[in-house]
C-alpha positions in Angstrom: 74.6 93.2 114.8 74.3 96.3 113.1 71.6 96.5 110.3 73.2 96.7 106.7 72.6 100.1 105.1 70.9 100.4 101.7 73.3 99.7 98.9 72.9 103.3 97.5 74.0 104.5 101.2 76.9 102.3 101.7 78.2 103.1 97.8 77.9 106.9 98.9 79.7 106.8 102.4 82.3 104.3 100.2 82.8 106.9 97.4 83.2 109.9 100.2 85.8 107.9 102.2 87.8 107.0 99.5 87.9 110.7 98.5 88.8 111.7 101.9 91.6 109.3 101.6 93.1 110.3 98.5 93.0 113.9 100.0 94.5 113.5 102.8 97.3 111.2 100.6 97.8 114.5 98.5 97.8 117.1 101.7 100.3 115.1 103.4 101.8 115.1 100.0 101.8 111.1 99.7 101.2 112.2 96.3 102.7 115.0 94.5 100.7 117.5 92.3 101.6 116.4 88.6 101.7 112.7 89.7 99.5 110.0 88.3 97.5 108.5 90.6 96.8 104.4 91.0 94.4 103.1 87.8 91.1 102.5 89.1 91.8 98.8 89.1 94.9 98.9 90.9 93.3 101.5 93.7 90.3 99.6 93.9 91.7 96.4 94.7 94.0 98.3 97.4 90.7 99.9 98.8 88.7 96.9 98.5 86.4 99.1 95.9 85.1 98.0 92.6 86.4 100.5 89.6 83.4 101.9 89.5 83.7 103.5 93.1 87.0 104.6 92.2 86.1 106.2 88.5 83.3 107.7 90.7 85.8 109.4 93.0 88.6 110.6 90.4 85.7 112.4 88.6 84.2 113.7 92.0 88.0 115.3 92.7 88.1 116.4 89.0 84.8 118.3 89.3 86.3 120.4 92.4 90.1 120.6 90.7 92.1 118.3 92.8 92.5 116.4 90.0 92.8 116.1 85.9 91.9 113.3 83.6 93.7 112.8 80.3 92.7 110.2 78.2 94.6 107.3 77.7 97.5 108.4 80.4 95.4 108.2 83.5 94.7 110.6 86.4 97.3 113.3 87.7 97.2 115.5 90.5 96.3 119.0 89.6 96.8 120.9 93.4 96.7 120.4 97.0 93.9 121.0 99.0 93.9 123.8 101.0 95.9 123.9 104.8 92.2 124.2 106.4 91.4 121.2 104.9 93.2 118.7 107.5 92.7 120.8 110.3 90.6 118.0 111.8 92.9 115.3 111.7 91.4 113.4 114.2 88.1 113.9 113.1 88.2 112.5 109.5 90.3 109.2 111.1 87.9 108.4 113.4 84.7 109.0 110.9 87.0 106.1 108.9 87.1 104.1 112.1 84.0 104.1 112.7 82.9 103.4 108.8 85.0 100.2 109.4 83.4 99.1 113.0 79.8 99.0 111.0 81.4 97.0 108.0 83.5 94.8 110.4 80.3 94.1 112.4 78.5 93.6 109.5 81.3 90.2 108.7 80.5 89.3 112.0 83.3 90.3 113.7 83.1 90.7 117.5 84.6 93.8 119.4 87.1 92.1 120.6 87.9 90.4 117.1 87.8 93.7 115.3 90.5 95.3 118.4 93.3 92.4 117.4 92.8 92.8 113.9 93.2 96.2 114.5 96.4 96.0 115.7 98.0 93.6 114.4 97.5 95.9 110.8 98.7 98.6 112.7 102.0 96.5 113.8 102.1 94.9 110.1 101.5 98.5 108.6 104.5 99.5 111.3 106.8 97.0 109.4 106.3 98.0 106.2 107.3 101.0 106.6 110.6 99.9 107.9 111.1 98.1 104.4 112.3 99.9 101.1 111.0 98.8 97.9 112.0 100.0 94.9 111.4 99.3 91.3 114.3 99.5 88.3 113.3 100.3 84.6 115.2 101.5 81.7 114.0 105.0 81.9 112.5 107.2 84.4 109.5 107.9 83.0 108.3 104.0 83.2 109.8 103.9 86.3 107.6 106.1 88.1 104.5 104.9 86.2 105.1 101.4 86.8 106.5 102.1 90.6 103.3 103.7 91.3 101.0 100.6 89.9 103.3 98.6 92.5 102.5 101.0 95.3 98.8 100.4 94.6 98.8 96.4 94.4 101.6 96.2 97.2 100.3 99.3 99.8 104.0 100.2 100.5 106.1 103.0 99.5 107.8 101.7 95.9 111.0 103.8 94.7 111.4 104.3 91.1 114.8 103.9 89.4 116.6 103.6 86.4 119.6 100.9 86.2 122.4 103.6 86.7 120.8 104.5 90.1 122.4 101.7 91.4 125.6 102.2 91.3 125.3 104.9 93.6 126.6 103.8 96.9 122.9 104.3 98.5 121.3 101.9 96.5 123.0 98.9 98.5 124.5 97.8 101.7 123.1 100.1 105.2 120.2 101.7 104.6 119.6 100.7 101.3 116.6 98.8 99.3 115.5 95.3 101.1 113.6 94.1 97.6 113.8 95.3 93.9 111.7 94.4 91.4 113.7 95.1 88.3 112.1 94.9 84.8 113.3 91.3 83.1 115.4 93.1 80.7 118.1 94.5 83.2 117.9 92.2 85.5 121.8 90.8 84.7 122.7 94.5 84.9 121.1 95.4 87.9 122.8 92.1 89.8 126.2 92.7 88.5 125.6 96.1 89.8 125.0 94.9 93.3 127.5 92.1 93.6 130.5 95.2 92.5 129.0 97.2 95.4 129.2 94.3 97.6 125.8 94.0 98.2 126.2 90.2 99.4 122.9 89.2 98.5 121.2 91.6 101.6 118.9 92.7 98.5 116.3 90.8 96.8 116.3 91.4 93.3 112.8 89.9 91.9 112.4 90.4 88.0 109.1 91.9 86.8 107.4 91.1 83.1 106.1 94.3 81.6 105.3 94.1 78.2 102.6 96.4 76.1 99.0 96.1 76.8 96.2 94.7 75.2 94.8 97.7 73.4 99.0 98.3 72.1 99.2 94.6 70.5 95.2 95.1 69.0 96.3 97.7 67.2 99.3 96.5 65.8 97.4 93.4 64.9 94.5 94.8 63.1 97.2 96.6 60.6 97.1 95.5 57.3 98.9 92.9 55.6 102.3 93.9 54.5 102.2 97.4 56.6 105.5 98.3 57.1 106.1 99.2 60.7 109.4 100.2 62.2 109.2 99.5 65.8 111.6 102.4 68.0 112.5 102.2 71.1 115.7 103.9 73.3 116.8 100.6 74.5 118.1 97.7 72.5 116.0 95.4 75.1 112.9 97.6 74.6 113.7 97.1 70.6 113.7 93.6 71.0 110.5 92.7 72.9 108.5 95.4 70.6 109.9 94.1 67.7 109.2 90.3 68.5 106.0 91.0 70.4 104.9 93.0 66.8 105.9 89.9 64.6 104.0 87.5 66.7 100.9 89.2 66.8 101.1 90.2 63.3 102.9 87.7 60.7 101.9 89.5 57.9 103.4 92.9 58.6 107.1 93.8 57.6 108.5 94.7 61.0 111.6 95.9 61.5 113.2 98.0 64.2 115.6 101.1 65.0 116.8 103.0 68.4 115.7 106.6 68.7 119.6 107.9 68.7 120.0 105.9 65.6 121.3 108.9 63.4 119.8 106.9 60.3 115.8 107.0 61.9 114.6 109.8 60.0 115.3 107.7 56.8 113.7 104.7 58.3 110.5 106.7 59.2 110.6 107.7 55.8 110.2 104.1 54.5 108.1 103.0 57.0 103.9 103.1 56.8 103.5 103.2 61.1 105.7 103.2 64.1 105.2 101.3 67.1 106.9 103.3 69.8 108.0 103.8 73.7 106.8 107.1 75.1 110.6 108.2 75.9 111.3 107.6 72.0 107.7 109.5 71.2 109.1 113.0 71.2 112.0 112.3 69.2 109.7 110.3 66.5 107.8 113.6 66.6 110.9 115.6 65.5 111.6 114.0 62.6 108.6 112.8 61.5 105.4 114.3 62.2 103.1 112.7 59.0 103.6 108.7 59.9 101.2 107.7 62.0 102.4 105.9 65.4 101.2 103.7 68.4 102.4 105.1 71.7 102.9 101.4 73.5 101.3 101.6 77.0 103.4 99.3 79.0 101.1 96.8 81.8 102.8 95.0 84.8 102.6 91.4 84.8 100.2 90.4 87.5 102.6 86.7 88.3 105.0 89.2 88.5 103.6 91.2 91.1 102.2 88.6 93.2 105.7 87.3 93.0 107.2 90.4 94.4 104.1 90.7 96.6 105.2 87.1 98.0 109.1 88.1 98.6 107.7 90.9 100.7 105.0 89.0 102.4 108.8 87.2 103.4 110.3 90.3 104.6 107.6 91.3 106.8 107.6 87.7 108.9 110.8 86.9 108.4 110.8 83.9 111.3 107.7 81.9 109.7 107.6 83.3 106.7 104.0 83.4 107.0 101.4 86.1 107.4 98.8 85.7 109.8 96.2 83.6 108.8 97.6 82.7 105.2 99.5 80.4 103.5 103.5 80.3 103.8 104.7 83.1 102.5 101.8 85.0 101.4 100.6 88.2 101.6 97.4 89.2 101.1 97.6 89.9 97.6 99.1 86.8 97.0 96.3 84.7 98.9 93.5 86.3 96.6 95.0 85.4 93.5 95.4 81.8 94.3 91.4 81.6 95.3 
């Protein structure tokens, strides 16, 4: 048995390989420059890091320039590293391989017991890859926020789209997507889609809850009584859940809604104290109304949700039991954690 390192030591060698990792995602261009990478949570439960650990390693690849933080939107890619950088390939994998032979031993885990498990993620990893995931919201800008929060919770390759992207004749049949987790709001349109492209049920369509955050429905609820807040969104969906979401958290304000093309919402803003808005509508709110004072609703994936889709895939991926190895039927990893 190897002897377990200091804390301090094992957080540092933790915060360096994670950073490797990330760079070598960006060099290989896993993720683009201007993309947002995973929250902290989301990352650190891929990584099996606290958020902590992960905070620590944004800020490390802030300090050098890899990457930007901007308050309240997350962490972006600000540039690639340098062609020198993953020279030595080999190198940095087997450093990480090593890392994971001293924290496998330190679980106990025999040589033997660490060379299957080995594999066998190297096989399931295989797999994955062979399937296409992809995620359907109303606009493209949620779409790839929210695709990129599946990629961290699921570890696979997740698609963003918006509804119309399905009627292209890629989106189903050969070589199109084996799961699609829609948003709840389109799920109808996204199925009718499929069955007129004679899909024939080949993809599974699993809908996802993602409604405003925490912090969103705070501040709407600590406005005062009788504030009247026009809620504005580019969808009549959207409209709906802010507007009912903003009633129930808040009885005593005078809600009422209006889309962003509505040729009438300059006259609304006008009457209206605040604005509870979508960040595609944000812009256009801007335009016509720069002195009312607005809340930009940050919209949060639906952990049941997830682990739902998370399940479907654990499916896909052992598709004669239905069962991963060493878990429940039909779960994934993912899954298995949040039933403990």
């Amino acid at each position: 048995m190897v002897p377990a390192a200091p804390i301090d030591e094992q957080r540092r060698s933790s915060v360096r390989d994670i950073e490797r990792l990330i760079l070598s995602r960006i060099a290989r261009g896993q993720y683009a420059v201007g993309s947002r990478l995973s929250s902290c949570h989301a990352l650190g439960r891929e990584l099996g890091a606290n958020r902590n650990t992960i905070n620590t390693v944004y800020q490390s690849l802030a300090r050098q320039g890899y990457a930007v933080s901007k308050p309240g939107l997350g962490t972006f890619v600000a540039k690639r590293p340098p062609r020198t950088w993953d020279d030595d390939r080999e190198g940095r994998v087997r450093d990480l391989l090593e890392h994971a032979i001293v924290q496998a031993s330190l679980f106990g885990l025999s040589a033997e017991e660490f060379e299957a498990l080995a594999l066998e993620t190297v096989r399931l990893h295989a797999r994955r890859a062979r399937i296409r995931v992809g995620y359907v919201d109303c606009n493209r800008s949620d779409a790839r926020q929210l695709a990129r929060e599946l990629e961290g919770a699921l570890s696979v390759p997740v698609e963003p789209l918006v509804v119309e992207d399905i009627a292209a004749r890629n989106a189903s049949g050969a070589g199109g997507f084996d799961l699609l987790g829609v948003n709840l709001a389109h799920v109808g349109a996204v199925e009718r889609r499929l069955r007129r492209l004679g899909d024939g049920g080949r993809t599974a369509v699993v809908p996802i809850v993602a409604l405003p955050d925490a912090d969103t429905l705070t501040q709407v609820a600590r406005l005062p009584a009788g504030t009247r807040l026009l809620t504005i969104s580019d969808t009549e969906e959207i409209l709906h859940t802010l507007t009912g979401l903003a009633r129930g958290v808040n009885p005593s304000a005078d809600v009422s809604g209006v889309l962003s093309s509505d040729p009438g919402l300059a006259d609304a803003l006008g009457g209206a104290d605040a604005a509870l808005v979508t960040r595609t509508a944000e812009r256009r709110v801007e335009a016509v109304a720069r002195d009312v004072p607005t809340i930009v609703a940050e919209f949060k994936l639906d952990e049941q949700s997830v682990r739902q889709l998370d399940e479907r895939l654990a499916a896909a991926l052992h598709p004669d039991t239905g069962t991963a190895p060493n878990m429940q039927p039909g779960l994934s990893p993912l899954a298995a954690r949040g039933r403990r």
